[in-house]
C-alpha positions in Angstrom: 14.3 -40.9 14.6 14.2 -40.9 10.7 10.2 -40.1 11.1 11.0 -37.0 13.5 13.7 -36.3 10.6 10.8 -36.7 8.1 8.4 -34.5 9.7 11.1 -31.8 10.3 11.6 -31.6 6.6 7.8 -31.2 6.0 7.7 -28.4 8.5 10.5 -26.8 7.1 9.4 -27.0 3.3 6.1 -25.4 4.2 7.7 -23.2 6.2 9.9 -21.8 3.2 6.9 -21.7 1.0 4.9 -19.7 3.8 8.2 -17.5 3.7 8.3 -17.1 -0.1 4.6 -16.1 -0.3 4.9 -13.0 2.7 7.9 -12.2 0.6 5.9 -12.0 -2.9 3.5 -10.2 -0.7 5.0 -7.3 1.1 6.8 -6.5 -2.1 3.3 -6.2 -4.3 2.1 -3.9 -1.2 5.9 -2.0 -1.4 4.7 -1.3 -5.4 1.6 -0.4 -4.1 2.8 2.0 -1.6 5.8 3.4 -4.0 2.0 3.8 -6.5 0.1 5.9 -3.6 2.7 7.7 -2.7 3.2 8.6 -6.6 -0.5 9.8 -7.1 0.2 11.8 -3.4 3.0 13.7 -4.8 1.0 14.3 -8.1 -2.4 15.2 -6.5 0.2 18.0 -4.3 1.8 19.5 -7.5 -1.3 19.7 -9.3 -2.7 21.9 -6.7 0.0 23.9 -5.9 -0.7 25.1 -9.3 -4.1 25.3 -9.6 -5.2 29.0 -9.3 -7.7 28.2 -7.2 -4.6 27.2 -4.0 -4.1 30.9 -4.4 -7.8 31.7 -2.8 -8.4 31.3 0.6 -10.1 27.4 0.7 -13.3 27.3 3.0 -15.6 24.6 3.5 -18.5 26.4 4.5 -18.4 27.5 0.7 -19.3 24.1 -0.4 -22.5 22.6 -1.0 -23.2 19.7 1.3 -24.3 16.4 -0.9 -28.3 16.5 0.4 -28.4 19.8 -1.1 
């Protein structure tokens, strides 16, 4: 019995470390995310208010890379 007990405490120790590190992760991806989403809202204001969102945007006007 006091092995079982033993062994139960093991699992749950590394279990709570497993726990802690998903934790320590989602929240680095959450700062990432909140980061992106940042740059997303920048990257929209910035053209909104670039003269060239006025024009009509077409991409047969670009230049393909090979080119």
């Amino acid at each position: 019995m006091e092995e079982r007990i033993t062994e139960l405490e093991i699992k749950i120790s590394y279990t709570e470390d497993l726990v802690d590190e998903l934790n320590r992760m989602v929240y680095r991806q959450q700062l990432q995310i909140d980061l992106l989403a940042a740059e997303i809202r920048t990257l929209r204001e910035q053209q909104r208010n670039s003269p060239q969102s006025e024009q009509a945007f077409s991409l047969r006007d670009e230049i393909p890379p090979h080119y």
